[in-house]
N, C-alpha and C positions, 0 to 999 in steps of 0.2 A: 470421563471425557473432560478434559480442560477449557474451558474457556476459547473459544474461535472466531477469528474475523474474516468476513469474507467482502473482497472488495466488489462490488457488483455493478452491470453497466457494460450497452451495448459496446462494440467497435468504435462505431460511428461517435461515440461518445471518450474515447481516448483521452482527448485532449484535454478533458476537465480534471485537473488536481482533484485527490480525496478531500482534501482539507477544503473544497469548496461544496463538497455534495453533502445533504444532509443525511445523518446519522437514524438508523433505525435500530435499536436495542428487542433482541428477541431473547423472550425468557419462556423455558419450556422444560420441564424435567423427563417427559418420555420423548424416547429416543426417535422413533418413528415420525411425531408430532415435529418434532423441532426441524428434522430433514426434508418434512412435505412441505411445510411453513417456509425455511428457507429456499426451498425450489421454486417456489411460487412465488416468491419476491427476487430472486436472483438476478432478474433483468432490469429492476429499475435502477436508475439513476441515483442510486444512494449507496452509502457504504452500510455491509451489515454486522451487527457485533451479536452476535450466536452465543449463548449462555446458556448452559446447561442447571442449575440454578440460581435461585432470587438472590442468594450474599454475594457472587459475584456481580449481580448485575447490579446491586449497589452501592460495591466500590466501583464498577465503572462508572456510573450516574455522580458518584460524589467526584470525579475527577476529567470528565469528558464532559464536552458539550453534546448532545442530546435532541434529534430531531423528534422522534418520534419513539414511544415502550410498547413494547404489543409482549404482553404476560399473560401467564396462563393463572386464572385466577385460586386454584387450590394447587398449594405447593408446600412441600414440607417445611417447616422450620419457619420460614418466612413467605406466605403467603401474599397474592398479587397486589391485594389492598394496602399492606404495606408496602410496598413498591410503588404502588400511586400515592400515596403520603410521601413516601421518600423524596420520589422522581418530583414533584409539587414543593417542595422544600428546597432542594437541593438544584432543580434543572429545571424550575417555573416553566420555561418556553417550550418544555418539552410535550407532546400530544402524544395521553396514555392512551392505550386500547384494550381492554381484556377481554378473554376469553376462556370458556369453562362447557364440561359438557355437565355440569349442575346447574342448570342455569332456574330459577326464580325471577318473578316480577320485583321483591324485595330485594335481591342481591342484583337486579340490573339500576333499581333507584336507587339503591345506594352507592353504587361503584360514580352513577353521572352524577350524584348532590356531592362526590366528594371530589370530582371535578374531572372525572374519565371522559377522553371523546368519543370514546364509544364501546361497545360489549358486543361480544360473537357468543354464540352459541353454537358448541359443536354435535355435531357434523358440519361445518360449515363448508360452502361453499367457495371452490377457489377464488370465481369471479370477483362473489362478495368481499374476502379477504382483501386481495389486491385492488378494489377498487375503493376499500377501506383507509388502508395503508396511503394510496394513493391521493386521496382527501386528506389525511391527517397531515403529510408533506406538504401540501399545499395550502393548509390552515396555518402551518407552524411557518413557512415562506411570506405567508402575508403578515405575520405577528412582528416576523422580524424586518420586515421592510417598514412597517409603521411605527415601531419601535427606533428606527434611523431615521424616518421625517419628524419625529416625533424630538429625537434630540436632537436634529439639523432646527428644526421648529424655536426648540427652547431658545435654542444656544445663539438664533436670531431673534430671540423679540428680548433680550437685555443688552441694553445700551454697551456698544460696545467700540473705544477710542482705540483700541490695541488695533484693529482695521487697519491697513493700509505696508504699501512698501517702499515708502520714503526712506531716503537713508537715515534722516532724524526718528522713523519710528523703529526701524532696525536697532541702532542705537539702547532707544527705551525697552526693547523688547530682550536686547542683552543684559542689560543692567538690570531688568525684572527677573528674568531667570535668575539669574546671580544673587538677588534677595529674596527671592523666594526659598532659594538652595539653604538659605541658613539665617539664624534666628537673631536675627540682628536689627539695630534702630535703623529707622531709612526715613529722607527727606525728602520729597518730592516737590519741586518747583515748578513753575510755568502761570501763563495768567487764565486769570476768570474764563472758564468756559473750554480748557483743556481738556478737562478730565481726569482731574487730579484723583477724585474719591475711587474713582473706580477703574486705574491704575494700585490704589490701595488695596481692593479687593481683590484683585490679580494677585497681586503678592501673596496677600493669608489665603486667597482659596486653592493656591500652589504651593504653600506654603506648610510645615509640620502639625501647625494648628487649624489647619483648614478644619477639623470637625468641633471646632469652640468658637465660643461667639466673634464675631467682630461690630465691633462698637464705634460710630462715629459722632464726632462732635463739632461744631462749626464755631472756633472760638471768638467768629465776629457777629454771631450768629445770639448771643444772649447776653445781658447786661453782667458786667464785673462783678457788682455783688452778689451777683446769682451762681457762677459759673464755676466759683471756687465749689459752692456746696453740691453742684451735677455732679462736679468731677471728682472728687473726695468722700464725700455725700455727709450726713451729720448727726449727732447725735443728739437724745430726748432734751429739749430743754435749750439748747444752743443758742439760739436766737425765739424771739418771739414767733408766738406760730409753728414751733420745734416739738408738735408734742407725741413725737414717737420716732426713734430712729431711724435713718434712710441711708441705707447703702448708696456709694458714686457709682458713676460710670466705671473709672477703675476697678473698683471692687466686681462687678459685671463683668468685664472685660476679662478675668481674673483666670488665664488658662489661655487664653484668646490673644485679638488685638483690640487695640485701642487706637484710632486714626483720631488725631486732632488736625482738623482744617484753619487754613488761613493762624495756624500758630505766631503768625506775625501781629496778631490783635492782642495778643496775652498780655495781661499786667508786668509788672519786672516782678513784683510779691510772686505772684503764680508762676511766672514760672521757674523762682528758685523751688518751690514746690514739687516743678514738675522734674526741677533735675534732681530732685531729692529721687524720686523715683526710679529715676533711670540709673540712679549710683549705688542708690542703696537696694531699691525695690518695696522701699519702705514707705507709708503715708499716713498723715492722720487724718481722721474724723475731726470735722469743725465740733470744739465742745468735749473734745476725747483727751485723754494724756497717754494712753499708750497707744504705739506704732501698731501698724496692721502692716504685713506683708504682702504684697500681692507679684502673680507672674504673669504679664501683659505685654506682648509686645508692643513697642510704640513706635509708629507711623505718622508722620507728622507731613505737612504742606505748608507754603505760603505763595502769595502771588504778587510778594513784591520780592527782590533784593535782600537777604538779611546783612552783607557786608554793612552797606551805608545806615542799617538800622544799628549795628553793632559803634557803628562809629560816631554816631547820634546818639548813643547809650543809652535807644528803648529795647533792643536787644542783649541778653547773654552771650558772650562771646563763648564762654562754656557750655553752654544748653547747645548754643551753634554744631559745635565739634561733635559732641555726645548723640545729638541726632545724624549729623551728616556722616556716619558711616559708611553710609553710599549715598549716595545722592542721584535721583532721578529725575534731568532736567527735558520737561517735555514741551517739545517746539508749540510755536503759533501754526494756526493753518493757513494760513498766509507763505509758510515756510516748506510747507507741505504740501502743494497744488497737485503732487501726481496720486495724491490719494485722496483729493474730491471727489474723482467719477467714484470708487469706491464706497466710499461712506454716503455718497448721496443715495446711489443704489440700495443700499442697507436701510436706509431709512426711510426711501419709497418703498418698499415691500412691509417693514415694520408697519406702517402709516395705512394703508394701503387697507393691512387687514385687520387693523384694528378699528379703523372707521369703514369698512367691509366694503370699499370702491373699489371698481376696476381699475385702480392705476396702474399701469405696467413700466412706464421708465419716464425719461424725460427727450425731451428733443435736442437736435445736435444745438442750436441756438440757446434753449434752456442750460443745457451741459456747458458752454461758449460763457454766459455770464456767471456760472458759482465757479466755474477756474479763474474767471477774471476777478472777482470783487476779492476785494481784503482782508474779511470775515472778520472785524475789531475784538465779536463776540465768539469768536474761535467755533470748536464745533459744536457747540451748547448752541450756538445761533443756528449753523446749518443746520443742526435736526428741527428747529421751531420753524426754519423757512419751509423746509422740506412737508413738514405738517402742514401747514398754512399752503401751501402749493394744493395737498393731498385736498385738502376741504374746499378751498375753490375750484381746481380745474374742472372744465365742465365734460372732458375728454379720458381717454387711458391715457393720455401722453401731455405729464406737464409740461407747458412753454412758460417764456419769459411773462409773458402778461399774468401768470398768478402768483410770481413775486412782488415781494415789496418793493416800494420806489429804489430805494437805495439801491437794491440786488439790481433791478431792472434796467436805471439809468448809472452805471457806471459810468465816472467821470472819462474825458478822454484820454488822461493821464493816468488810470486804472488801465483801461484797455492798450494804452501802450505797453506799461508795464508788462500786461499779460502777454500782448504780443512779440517783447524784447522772450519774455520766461520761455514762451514756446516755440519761437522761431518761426513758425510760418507764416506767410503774411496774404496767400489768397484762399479763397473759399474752400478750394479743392484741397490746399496743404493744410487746412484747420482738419478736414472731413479727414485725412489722409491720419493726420498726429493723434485724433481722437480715439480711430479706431486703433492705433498701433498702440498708442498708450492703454486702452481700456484690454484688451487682447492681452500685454502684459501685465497687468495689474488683475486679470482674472486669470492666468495661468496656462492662456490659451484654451477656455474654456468659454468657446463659440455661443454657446446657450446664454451663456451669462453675458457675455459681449452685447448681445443682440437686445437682450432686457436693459442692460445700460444704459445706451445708445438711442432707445425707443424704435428698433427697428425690426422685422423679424429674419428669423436667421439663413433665408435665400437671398434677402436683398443683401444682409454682411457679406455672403459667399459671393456676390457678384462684384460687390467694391472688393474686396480682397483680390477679387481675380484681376480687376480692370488696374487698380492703382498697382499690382505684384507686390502687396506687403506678406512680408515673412512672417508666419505663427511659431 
């Protein structure tokens, strides 16, 4: 008998694609066993994959995903135990079960220390089977739901500027694909408090060398005479205090990237240096006479202008070129206002649970001053107000009073601005623009809206009714 799938699953149940229902893998070499065993599970809500022996069931295992293995533990050639090692190897998430009519108190402790969720003894009963089966689906259902809060989790507690759906981050967000796609030098500009570094790591962590280091350096960030030896690094003797060789950061980097920040601070010496690298791939050790090769991508920033530096002649007009292959110019948030509510919400949740408050959102009034102010300190500032919010409020719901002055008293001529940017000019059409803005800026994703907002999500549904804004 070959290998058989059987799709299983009430009527009433129709409607749920296979590819949505979890997979139960049955392994069983007498014939009678495998047909009472698939009868008895026939009706649940899962798809069954029927295998008449263990080698076939683990070429399925190495190429399906895998709810749950229910194997008969003595099997010719490749017995059940190797199938829970396989299936543990191969389909971690998957919930083994065996089953044997030998059964021992020594072969039941060792099937569960090698990580089985459970052992039948046969004669077994139906009930038990299926109410077996039935927990293990249900075990493997919660693995994989905590498994996606878990990288919903990660993937918000690192700081994250790529946020938002401004046309200016649309923009950065094309040009990042685009560098990441291929191994190339890239320049990224904008001022203090963009997010320059970690736009960098977007690139190489989407990038060919995402699994090699990436290396950063902040070239205004350490004195001249130092900087040369970080980044090159130097040999035994070189300078006093040299008394054993040290690899640079290049040399590190070496497979990877190398992000140099604020490269607008560099020496004119350093950075012919550094375009040595970038032409040749070559550099020395401070103290050394032969060339070391190295392969590093190089990612570079600054947050001023390099034309008027090039025309002042504290910059390379060459090193210019060599790096701006592409060039990634990312806006102020000032530029950006439809992706404040955005980022601020990200950063109350971030803030929220890592000093372990009930914050839940801000108020419309709170929401009313960080689209008005100017942010000088771009969104490096919003995340430290949004902190500073978190550790005072004495509520779930920050308001303006646990901002700092400046956020709180917007000039008049701020608030005009704000109110020229967004058009509406009474109470009702602020309340009206916020929720239509936040609405799209979450994807029409009401849950999220309502946490934004600081509201909960009947009162949303009643303004959405009362004002008739379109989702």
């Amino acid at each position: 008998m070959t290998a058989q799938k059987k799709l299983c699953g009430s009527e009433n149940n129709a409607d749920t694609s296979p590819a949505q229902r979890p997979v139960v893998l049955i392994t069983e070499d007498d014939p009678a066993m495998r047909e009472l065993v698939a009868n008895v599970l026939g009706d649940l809500d899962a798809e069954l994959a029927v295998m008449e022996s263990s080698q076939e069931a683990l070429h399925y295992l190495e190429s399906n995903e895998v709810a749950v293995v229910l194997t008969d533990l003595m099997m010719p050639k490749v017995d059940g135990m190797t199938v829970l090692q396989f299936a543990r190897k191969h389909n971690p998430a998957a919930q083994v079960t065996l089953m044997t009519g030998y059964a021992t108190v020594d072969s039941a402790v060792e099937c569960l220390k090698c990580g089985a969720f459970d052992y039948l003894t046969k004669p077994f009963d139906n009930v038990q089977l299926r109410h077996t089966i039935e927990r293990a689906i249900e075990y493997w259902r919660l693995n994989q739901e905590n498994r996606r809060l878990k990288e919903k989790n990660d993937a918000m507690s690192e700081p994250n500027t790529m946020l938002g759906r401004s046309g200016g981050m649309e923009e950065v967000r094309r040009l990042v694909d685009a560098a990441a796609a291929y191994d190339c030098a890239v320049l990224i500009t904008g001022e203090s408090g963009c997010g320059k570094e970690l736009v960098a790591r977007e690139i190489h962590s989407r990038g060919p060398r995402s699994e090699q280091p990436f290396v950063a350096l902040n070239c205004a960030a350490i004195p001249e005479h130092i900087i040369e030896s970080e980044l090159f690094g130097y040999q035994k003797g070189a300078f006093t205090g040299a008394d054993r060789p040290k690899p640079g950061l290049f040399e590190s980097a070496d497979g990877g990237t190398i992000f140099l920040d604020e490269i607008n601070n560099a020496s004119l010496a350093l950075q012919a240096k550094m375009l040595r690298v970038l032409q040749d791939s070559t550099y020395y050790r401070l103290g050394d006479t032969e060339p070391r090769e190295v392969n590093a991508r190089v990612v570079a920033a600054t947050n001023r202008d390099v034309p008027p530096l090039i025309e002042d002649g504290t910059f390379r007009e060459d090193l210019y070129y060599r790096l701006r292959v592409i060039e990634v110019s990312l806006p102020r948030l000032s530029e950006r206002r439809d992706d404040i509510p955005v980022l601020a919400s990200y950063f109350v949740s971030k803030y929220a649970r890592r000093f372990d408050k009930p914050v839940d959102g801000l108020t419309t009034d709170a929401l009313a001053a960080l689209v008005r102010y100017d942010w000088p300190g771009n969104v490096r500032e919003l995340e430290n107000v949004i902190q500073r919010a978190i550790i005072l409020t004495p509520s779930s719901l920050i308001d303006v009073d646990s901002f700092p002055p400046e956020v709180m008293d917007s000039s008049a001529e701020g608030a005009g601005r704000a109110l020229d940017y967004m058009q509406p000019q009474t109470l009702e059409e602020i309340e009206i623009y916020f929720i239509r803005k936040t609405l799209r800026q979450t994807g029409g994703d009401r849950s999220m809206c309502a946490q934004i907002l600081g509201i909960d999500k009947s009162t949303l549904w009643r303004k959405i009714k009362r004002y008739d804004i379109e989702v």
